[in-house]
DOPA-794845 format. One line per 8 residues: for each residue x, y, z of N, C-alpha, C. Coordinates in nm, 3 decimals. Example, Ala and Ser with C-alpha at 12.3 -4.5 7.8 and 13.67 -1.06 7.14 Angstrom:
2
1.319 -0.569 0.780 1.230 -0.450 0.780 1.320 -0.330 0.780 ~ 1.285 -0.225 0.708 1.367 -0.106 0.714 1.290 0.003 0.787
END
This chain:
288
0.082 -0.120 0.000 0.000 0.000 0.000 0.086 0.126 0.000 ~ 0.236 0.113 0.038 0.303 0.226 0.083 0.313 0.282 -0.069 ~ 0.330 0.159 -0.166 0.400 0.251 -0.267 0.287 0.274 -0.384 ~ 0.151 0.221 -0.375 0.045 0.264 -0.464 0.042 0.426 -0.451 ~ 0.102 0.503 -0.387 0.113 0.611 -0.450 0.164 0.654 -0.595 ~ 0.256 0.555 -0.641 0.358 0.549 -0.780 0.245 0.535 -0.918 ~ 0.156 0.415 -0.859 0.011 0.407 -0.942 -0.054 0.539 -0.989 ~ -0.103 0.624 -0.874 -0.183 0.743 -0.877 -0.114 0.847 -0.940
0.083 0.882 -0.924 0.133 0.939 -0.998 0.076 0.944 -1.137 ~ 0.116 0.828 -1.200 0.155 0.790 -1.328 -0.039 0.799 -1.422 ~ -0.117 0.775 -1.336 -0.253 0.832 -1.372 -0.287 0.962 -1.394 ~ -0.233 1.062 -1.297 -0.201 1.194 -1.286 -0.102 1.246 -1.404 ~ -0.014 1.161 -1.450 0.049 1.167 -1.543 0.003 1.210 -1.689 ~ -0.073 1.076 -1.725 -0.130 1.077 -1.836 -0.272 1.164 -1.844 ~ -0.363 1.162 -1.705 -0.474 1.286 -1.745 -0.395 1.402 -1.809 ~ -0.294 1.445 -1.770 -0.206 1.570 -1.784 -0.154 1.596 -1.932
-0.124 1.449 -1.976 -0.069 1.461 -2.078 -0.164 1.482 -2.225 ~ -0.264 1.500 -2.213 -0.389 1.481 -2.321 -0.398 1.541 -2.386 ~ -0.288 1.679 -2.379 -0.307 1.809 -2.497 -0.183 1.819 -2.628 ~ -0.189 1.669 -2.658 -0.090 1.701 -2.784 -0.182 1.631 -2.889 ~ -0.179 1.722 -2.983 -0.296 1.669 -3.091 -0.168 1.667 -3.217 ~ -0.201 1.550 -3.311 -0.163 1.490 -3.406 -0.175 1.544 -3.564 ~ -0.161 1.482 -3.692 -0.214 1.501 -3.845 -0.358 1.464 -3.811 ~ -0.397 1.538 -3.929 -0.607 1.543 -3.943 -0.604 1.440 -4.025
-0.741 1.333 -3.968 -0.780 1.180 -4.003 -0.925 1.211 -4.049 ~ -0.963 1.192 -4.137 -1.138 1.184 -4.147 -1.192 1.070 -4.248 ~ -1.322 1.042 -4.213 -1.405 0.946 -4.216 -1.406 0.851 -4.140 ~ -1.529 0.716 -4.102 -1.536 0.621 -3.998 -1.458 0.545 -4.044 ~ -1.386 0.521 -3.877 -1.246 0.438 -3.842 -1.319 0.321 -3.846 ~ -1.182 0.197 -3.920 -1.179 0.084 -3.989 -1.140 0.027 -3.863 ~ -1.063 0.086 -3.814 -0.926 -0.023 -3.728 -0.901 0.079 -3.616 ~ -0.779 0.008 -3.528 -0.765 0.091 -3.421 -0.677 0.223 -3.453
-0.562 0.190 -3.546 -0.516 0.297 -3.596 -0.584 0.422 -3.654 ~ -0.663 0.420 -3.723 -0.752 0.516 -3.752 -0.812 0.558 -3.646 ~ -0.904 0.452 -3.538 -0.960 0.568 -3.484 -0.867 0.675 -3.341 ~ -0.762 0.606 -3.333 -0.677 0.695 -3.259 -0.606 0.750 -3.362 ~ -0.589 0.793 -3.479 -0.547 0.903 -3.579 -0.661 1.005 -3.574 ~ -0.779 0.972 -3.512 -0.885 1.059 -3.501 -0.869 1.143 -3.399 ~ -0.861 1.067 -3.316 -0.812 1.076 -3.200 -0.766 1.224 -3.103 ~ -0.642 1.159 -3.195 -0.542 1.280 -3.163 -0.553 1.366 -3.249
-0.625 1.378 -3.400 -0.639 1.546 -3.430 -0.747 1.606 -3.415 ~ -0.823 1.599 -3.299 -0.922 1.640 -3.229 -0.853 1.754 -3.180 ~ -0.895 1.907 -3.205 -0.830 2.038 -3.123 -0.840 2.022 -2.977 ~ -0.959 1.970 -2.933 -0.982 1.970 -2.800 -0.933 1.864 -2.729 ~ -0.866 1.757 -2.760 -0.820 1.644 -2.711 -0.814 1.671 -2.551 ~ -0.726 1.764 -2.535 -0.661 1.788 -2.406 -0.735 1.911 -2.316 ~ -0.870 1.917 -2.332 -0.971 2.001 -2.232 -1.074 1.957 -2.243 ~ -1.058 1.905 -2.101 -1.222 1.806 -2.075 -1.255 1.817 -1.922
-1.377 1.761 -1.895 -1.370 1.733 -1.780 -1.413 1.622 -1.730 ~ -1.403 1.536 -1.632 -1.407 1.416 -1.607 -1.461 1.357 -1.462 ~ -1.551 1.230 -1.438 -1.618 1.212 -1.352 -1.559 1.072 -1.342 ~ -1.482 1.037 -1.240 -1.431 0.908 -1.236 -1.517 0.887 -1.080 ~ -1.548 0.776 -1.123 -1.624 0.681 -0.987 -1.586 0.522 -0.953 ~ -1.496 0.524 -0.836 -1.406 0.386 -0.791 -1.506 0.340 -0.645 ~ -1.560 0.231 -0.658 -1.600 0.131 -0.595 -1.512 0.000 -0.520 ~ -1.434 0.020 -0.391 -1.385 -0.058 -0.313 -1.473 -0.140 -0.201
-1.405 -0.279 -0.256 -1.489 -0.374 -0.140 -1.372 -0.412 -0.074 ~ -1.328 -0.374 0.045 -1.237 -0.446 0.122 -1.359 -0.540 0.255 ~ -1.270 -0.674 0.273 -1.283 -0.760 0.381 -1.140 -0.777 0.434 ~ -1.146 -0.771 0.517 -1.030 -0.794 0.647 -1.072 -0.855 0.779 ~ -1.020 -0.899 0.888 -1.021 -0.953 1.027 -1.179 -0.972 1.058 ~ -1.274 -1.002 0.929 -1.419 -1.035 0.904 -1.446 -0.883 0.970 ~ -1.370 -0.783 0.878 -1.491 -0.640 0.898 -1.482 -0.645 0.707 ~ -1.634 -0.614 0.669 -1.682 -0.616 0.549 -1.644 -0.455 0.525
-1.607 -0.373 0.433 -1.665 -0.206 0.434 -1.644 -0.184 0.274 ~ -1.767 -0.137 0.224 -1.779 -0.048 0.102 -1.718 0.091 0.084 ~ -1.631 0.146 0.019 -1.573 0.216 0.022 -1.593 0.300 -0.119 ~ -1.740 0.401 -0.172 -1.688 0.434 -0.309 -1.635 0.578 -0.277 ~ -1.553 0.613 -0.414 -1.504 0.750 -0.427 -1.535 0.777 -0.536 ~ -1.561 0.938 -0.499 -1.618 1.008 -0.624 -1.517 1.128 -0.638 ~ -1.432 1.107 -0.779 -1.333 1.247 -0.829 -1.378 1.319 -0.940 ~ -1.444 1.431 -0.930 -1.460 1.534 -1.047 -1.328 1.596 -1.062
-1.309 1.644 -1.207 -1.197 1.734 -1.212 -1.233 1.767 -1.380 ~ -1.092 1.844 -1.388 -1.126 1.952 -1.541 -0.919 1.931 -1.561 ~ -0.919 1.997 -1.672 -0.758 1.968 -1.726 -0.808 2.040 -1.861 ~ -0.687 2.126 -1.884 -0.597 2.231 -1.956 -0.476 2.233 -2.007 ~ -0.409 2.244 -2.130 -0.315 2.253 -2.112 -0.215 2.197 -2.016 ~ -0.205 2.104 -1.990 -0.112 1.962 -1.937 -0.143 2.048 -1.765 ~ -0.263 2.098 -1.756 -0.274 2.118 -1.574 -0.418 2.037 -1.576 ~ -0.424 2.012 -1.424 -0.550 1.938 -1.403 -0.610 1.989 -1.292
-0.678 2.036 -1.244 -0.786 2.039 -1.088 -0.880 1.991 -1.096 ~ -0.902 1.946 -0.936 -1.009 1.823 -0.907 -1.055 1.805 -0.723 ~ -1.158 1.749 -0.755 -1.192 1.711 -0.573 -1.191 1.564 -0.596 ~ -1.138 1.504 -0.477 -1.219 1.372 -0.461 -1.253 1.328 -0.315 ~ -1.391 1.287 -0.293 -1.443 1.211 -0.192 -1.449 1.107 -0.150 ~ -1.365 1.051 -0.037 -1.382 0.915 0.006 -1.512 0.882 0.105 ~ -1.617 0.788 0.065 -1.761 0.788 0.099 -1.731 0.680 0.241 ~ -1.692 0.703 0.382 -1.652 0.620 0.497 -1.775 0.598 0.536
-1.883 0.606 0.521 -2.015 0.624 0.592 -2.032 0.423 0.618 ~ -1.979 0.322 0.576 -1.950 0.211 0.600 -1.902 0.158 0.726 ~ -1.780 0.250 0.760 -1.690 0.244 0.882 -1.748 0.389 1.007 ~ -1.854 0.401 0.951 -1.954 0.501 1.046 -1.809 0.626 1.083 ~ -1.759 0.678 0.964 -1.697 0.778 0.956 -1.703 0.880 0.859 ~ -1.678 1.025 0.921 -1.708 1.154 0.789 -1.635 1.069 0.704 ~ -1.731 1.148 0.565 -1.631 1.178 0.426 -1.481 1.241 0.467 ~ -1.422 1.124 0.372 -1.240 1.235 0.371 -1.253 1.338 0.251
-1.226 1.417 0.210 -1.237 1.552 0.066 -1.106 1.564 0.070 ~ -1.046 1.540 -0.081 -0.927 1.573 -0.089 -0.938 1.698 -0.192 ~ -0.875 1.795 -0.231 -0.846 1.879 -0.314 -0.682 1.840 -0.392 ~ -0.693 1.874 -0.551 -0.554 1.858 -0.625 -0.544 1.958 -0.703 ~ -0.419 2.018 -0.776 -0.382 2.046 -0.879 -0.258 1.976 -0.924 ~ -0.241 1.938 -1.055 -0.152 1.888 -1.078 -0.071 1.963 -1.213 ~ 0.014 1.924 -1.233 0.047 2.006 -1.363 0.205 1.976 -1.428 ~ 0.193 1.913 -1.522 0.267 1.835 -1.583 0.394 1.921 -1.693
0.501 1.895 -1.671 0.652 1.983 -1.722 0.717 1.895 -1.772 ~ 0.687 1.824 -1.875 0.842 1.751 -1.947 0.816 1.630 -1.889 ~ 0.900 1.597 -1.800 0.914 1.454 -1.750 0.900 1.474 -1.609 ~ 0.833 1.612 -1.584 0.832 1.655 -1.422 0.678 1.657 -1.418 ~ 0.606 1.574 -1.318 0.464 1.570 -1.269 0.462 1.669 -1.107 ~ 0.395 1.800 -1.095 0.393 1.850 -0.984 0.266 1.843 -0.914 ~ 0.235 1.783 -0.817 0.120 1.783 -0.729 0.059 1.838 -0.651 ~ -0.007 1.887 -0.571 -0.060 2.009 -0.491 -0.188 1.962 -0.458
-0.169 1.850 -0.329 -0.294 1.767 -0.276 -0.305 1.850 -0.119 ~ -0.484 1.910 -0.120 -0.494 1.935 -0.029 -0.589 1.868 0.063 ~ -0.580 1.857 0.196 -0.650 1.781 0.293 -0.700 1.878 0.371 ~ -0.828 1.847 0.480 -0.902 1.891 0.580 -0.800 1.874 0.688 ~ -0.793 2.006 0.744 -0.706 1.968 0.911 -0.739 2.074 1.010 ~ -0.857 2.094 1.118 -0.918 2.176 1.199 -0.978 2.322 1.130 ~ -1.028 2.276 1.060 -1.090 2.389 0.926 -1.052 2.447 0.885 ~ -0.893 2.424 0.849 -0.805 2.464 0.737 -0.796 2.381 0.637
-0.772 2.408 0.495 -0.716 2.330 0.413 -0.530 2.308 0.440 ~ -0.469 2.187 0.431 -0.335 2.185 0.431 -0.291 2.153 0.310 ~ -0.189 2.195 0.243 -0.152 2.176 0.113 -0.030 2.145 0.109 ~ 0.072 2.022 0.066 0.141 1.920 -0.003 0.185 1.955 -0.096 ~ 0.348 1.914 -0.142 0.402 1.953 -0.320 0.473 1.846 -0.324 ~ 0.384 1.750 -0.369 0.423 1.602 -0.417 0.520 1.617 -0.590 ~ 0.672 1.569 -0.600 0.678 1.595 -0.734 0.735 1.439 -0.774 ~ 0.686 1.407 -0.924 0.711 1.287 -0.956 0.797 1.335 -1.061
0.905 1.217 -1.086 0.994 1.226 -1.212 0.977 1.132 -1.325 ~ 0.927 1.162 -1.401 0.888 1.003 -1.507 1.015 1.003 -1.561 ~ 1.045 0.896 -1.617 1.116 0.819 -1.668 1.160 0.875 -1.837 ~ 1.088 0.914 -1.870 1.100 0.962 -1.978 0.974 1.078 -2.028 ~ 1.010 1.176 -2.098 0.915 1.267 -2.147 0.731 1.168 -2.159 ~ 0.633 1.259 -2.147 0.522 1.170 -2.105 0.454 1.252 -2.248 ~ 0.352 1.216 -2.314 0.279 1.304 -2.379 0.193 1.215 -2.473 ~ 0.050 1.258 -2.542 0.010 1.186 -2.605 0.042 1.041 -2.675
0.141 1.006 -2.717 0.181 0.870 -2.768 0.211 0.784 -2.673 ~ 0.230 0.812 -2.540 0.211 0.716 -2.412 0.069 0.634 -2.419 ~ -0.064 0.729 -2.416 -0.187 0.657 -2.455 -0.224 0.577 -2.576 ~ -0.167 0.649 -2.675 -0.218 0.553 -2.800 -0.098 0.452 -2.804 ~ -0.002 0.480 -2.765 0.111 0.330 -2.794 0.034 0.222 -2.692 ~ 0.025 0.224 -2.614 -0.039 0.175 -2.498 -0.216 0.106 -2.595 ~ -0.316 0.162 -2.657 -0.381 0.168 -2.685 -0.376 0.103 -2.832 ~ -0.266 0.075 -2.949 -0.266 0.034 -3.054 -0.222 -0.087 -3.103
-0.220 -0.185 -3.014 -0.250 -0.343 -3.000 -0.375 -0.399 -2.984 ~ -0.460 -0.271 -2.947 -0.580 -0.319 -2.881 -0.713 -0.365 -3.021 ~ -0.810 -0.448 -2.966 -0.891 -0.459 -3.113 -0.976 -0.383 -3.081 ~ -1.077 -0.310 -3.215 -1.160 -0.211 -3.182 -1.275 -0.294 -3.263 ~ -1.375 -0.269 -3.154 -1.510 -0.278 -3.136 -1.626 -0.194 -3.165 ~ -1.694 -0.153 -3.267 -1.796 -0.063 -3.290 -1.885 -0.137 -3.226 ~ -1.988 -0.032 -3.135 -2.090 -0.030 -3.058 -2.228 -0.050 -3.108 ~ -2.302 -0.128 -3.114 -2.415 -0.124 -3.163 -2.513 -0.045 -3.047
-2.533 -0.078 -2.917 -2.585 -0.005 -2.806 -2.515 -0.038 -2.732 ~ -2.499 0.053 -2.603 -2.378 0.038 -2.499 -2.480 0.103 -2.404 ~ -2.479 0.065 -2.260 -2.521 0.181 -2.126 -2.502 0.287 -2.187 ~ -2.354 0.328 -2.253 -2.367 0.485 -2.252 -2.367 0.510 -2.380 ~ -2.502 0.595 -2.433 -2.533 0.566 -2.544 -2.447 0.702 -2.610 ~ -2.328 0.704 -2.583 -2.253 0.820 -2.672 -2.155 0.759 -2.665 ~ -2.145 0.627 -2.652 -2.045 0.523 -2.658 -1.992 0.466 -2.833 ~ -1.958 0.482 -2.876 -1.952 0.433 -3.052 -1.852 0.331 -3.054
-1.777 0.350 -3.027 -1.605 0.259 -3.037 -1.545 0.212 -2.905 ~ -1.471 0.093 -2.921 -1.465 0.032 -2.801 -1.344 -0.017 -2.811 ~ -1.230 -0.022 -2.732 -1.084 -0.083 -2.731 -1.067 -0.142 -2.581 ~ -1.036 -0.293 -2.595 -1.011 -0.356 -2.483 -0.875 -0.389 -2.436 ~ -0.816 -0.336 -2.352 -0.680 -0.341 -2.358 -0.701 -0.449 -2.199 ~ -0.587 -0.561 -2.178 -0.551 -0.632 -2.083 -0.473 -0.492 -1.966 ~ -0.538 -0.509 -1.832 -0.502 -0.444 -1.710 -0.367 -0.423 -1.679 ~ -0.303 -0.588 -1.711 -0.143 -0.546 -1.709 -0.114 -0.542 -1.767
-0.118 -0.484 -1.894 0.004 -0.438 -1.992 -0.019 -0.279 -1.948 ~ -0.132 -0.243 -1.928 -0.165 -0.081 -1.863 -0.053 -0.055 -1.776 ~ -0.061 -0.166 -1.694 0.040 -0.137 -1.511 0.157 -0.122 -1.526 ~ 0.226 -0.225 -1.630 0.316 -0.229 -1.722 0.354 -0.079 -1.766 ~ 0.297 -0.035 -1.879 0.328 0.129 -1.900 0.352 0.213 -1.734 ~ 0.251 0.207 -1.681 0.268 0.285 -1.533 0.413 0.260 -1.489 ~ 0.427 0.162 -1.483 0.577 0.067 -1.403 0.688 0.170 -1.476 ~ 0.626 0.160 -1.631 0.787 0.180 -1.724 0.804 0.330 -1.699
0.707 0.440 -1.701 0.725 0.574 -1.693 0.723 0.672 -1.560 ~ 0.739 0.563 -1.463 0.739 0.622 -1.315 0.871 0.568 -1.255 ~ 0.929 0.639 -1.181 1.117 0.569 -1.119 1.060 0.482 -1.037 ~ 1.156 0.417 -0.943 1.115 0.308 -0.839 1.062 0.186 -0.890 ~ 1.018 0.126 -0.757 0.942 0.025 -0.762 0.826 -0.027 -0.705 ~ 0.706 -0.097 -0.793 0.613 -0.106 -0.705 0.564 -0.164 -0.618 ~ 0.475 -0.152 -0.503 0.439 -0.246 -0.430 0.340 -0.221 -0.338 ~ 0.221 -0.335 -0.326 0.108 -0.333 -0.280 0.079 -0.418 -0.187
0.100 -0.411 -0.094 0.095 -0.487 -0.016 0.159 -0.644 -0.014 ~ 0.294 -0.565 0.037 0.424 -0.665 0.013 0.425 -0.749 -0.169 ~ 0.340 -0.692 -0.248 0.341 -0.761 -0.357 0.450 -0.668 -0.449 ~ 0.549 -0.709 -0.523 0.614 -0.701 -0.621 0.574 -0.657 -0.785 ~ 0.634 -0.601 -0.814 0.565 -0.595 -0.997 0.493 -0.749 -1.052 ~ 0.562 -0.806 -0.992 0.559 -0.949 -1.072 0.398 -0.994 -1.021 ~ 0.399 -0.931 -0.918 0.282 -0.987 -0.799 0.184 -0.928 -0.831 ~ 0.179 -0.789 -0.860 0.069 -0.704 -0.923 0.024 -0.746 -1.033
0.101 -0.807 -1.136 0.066 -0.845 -1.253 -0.001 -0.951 -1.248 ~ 0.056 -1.053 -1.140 -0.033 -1.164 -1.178 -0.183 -1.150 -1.119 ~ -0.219 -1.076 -1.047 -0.311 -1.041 -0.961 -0.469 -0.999 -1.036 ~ -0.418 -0.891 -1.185 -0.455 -0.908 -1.290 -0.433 -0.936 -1.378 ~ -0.430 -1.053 -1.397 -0.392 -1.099 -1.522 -0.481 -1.124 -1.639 ~ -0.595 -1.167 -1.568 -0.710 -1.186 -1.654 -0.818 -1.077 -1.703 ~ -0.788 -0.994 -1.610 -0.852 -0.828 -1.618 -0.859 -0.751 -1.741 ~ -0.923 -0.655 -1.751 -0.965 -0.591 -1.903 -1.021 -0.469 -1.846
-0.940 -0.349 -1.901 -1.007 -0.220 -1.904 -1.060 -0.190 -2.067 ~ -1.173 -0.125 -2.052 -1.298 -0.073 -2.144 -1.242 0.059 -2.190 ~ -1.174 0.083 -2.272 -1.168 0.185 -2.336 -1.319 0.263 -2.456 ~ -1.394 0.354 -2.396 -1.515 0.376 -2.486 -1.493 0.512 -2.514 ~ -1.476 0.551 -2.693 -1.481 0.665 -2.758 -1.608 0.687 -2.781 ~ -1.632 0.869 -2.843 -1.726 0.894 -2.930 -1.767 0.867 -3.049 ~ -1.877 0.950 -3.101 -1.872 0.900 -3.265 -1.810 1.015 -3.342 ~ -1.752 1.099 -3.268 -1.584 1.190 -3.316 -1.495 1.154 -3.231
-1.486 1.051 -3.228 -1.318 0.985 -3.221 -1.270 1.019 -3.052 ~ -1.375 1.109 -2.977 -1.291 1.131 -2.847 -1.289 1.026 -2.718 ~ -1.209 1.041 -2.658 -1.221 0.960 -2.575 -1.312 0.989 -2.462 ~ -1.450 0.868 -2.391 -1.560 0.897 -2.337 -1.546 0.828 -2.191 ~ -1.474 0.684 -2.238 -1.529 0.634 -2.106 -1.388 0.556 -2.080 ~ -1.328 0.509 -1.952 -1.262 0.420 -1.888 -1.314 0.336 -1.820 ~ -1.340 0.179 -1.855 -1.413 0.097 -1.714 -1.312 -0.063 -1.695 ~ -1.326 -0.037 -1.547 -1.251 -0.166 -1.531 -1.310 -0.236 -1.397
-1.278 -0.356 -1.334 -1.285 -0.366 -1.240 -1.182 -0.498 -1.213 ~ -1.206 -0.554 -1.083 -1.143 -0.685 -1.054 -1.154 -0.738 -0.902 ~ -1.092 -0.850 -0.843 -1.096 -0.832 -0.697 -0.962 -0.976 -0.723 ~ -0.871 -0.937 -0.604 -0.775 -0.972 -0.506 -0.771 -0.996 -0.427 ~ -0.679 -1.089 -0.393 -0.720 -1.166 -0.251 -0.505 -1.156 -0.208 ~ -0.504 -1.072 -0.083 -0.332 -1.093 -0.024 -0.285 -1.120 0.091 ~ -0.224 -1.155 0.152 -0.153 -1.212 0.275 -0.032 -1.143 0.292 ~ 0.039 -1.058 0.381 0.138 -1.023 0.385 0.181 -0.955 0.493
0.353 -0.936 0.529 0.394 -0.886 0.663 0.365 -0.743 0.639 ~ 0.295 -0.682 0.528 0.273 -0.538 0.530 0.134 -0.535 0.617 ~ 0.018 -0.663 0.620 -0.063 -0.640 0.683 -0.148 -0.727 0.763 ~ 0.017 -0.761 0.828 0.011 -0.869 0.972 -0.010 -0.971 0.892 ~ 0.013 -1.043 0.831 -0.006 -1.176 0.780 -0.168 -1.148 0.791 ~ -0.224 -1.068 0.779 -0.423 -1.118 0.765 -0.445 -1.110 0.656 ~ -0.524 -1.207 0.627 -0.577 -1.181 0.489 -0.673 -1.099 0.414 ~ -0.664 -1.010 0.294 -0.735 -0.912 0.244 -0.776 -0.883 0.128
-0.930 -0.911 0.146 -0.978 -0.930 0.038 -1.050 -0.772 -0.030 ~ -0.975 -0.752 -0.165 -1.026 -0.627 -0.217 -1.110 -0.610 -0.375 ~ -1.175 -0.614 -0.362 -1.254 -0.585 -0.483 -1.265 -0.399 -0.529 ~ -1.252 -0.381 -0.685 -1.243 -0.284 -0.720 -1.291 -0.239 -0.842 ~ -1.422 -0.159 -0.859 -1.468 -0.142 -1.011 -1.457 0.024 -1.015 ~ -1.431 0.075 -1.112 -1.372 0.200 -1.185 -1.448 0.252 -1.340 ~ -1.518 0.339 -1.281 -1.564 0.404 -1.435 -1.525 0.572 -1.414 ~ -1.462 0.591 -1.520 -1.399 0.696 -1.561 -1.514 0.786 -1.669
-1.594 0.894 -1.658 -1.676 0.949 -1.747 -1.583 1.064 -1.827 ~ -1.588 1.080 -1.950 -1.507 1.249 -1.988 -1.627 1.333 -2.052 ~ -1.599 1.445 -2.047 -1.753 1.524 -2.109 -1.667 1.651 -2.107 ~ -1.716 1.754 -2.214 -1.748 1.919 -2.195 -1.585 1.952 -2.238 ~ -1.553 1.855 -2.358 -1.466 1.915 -2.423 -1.432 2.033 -2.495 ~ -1.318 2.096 -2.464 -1.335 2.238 -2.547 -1.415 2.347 -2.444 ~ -1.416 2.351 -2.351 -1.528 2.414 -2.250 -1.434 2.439 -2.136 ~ -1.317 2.381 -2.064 -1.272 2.439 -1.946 -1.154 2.540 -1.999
-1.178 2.644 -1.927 -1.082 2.804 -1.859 -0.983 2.718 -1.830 ~ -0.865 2.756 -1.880 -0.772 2.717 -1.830 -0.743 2.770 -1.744 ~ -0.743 2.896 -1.684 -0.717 3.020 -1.563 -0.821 2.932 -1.424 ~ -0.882 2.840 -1.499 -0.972 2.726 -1.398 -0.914 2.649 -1.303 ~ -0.823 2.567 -1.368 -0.722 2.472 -1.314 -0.576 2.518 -1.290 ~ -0.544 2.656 -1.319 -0.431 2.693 -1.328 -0.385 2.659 -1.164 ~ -0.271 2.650 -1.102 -0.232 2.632 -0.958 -0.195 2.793 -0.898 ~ -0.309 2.824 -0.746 -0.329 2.917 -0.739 -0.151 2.958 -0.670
-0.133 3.092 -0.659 -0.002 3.122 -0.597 0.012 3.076 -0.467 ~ -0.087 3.103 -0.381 -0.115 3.052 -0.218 -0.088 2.882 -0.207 ~ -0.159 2.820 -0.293 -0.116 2.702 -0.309 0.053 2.713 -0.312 ~ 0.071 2.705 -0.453 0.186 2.676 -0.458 0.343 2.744 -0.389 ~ 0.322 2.866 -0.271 0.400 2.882 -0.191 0.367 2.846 -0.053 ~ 0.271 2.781 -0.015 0.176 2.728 0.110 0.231 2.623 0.130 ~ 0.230 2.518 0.025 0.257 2.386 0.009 0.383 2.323 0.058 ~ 0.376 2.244 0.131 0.495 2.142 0.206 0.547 2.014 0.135
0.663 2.015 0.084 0.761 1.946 0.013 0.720 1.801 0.113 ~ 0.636 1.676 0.034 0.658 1.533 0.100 0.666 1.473 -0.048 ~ 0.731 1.317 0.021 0.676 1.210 -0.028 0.595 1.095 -0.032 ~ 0.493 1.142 0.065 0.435 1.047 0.119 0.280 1.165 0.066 ~ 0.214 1.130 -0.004 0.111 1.225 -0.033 -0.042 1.205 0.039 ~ -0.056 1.052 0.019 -0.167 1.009 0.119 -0.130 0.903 0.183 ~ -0.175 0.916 0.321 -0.162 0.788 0.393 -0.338 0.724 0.430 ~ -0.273 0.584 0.406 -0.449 0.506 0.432 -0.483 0.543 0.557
-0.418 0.535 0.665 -0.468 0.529 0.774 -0.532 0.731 0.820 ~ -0.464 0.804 0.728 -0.494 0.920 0.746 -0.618 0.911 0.684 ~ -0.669 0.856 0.564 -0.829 0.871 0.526 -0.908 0.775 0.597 ~ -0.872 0.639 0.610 -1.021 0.558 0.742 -0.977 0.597 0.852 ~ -0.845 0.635 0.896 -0.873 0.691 1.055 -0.822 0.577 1.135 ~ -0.721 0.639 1.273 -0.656 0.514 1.272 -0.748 0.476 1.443 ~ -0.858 0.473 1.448 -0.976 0.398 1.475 -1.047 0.309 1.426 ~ -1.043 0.273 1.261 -1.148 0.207 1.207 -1.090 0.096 1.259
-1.172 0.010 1.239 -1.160 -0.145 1.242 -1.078 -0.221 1.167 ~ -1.059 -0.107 0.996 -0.965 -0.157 0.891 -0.811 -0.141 0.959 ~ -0.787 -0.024 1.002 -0.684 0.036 1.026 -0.565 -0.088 1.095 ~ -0.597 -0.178 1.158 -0.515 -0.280 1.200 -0.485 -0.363 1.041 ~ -0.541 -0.356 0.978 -0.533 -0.441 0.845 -0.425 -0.412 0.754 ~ -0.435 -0.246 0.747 -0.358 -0.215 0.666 -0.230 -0.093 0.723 ~ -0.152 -0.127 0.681 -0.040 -0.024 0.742 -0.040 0.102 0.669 ~ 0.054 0.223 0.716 0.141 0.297 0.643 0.175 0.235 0.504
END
């Protein structure tokens, strides 16, 4: 758990990276190449805003708790701002509210996560170093193995095109463009991977080529000295919404000055036990 922060980087990464648009593609895409040649010469590629909703089932020491979170945010020009809510009402605890800006430089990811602390906001300057320059062709390289699926009806009926990419080859990219190493509860790269192996994220475009939807889910089962040898069972489904392209102020998401001279240099950006509280019932389960 210590180092799933490296995960959230490298997500933060690529929202950021969404504003490099490509050569102009027109007419309906054949293949996957085409429709990410669409893709990317979309002007608006990289200003949207986005409604991601993550659904956690953890079981531990037989305490059951539902855990969803809800993150709105908007992104500009390789910056992003956003809220997200962790829903504790399971573990009969307030909502946690986090506040972010993020904002992406080359191969430099800068963070600016703020937390609730006696009715102040406290503000954080988390900085990540990728591995190499990050920018549009991270997603579609990542994305152009995949087979594409035209939609006849989908839940979301602005759904048209569909690319199914395997979970770990995703984690894989994350792994390759973030330093370090990962690990989830005493699990290893090797360990994460196998964990999903069988997994499939839902890549769903428009019927102009943009990108609409992210859906995935899965559940895990781990044992480890990160969390007392108990066993922990986590289930996890993820839908990512994008909408209102071409529509956010960039002066929106820009990172305010107060922020960014307020903010306290860590590496440690969230701790679990700082959002369930180191009262819950989980809190023996899972460490730092």
């Amino acid at each position: 758990m210590r180092q799933i922060k490296r995960m959230l980087a490298a997500a933060l990464v690529l929202v950021c990276a969404l504003g490099i648009c490509g050569c102009a593609a027109f007419g309906t895409p054949a293949t996957t190449e085409q429709l990410l040649a669409r893709y990317v010469a979309n002007d608006n590629v990289g200003n949207f805003g986005a409604t991601i909703n993550v659904n956690l089932n953890v079981s531990a020491m037989g305490v059951h708790a539902a855990v969803p979170v809800t993150m709105d945010l908007r992104t500009a020009n390789n910056k992003a701002h956003g809220v997200a809510v962790v829903d504790l009402s399971s573990l009969d605890t307030r909502p946690y509210r986090m506040e972010f800006y993020a904002e992406l430089l080359d191969d430099v990811l800068n963070c600016y996560i703020g937390t609730p602390s006696n009715g102040k906001t406290v503000w954080k300057c988390w900085k990540v170093v990728t591995t190499s320059k990050v920018d549009l062709s991270t997603l579609t390289d990542l994305l152009s193995s995949s087979e594409l699926t035209i939609i006849a009806k989908d839940s979301d009926p602005e759904v048209y095109y569909e690319l199914t990419v395997p979970t770990a080859k995703a984690l894989e990219t994350v792994f390759d463009i973030t330093e370090g190493s990962a690990e989830v509860a005493g699990m290893g790269e090797q360990g994460i991977l196998a964990a999903v192996d069988t997994d499939k994220i839902r890549v769903g475009f428009t019927e102009d080529c943009l990108l609409r939807s992210l859906e995935t889910g899965g559940t895990f089962t781990f044992r480890s000295a990160e969390t007392n040898d108990i066993e922990v069972r986590t289930g996890v489904d993820v839908l990512a919404t994008l909408t209102d392209y071409g529509k956010v102020d960039p002066d929106d998401v820009a990172i305010p000055l107060k922020v960014r001279q307020g903010a306290t240099p860590t590496d440690t950006p969230i701790e679990v036990i700082e959002v369930i509280g180191a009262d819950s019932p989980l809190a023996g389960a899972v460490k730092k």
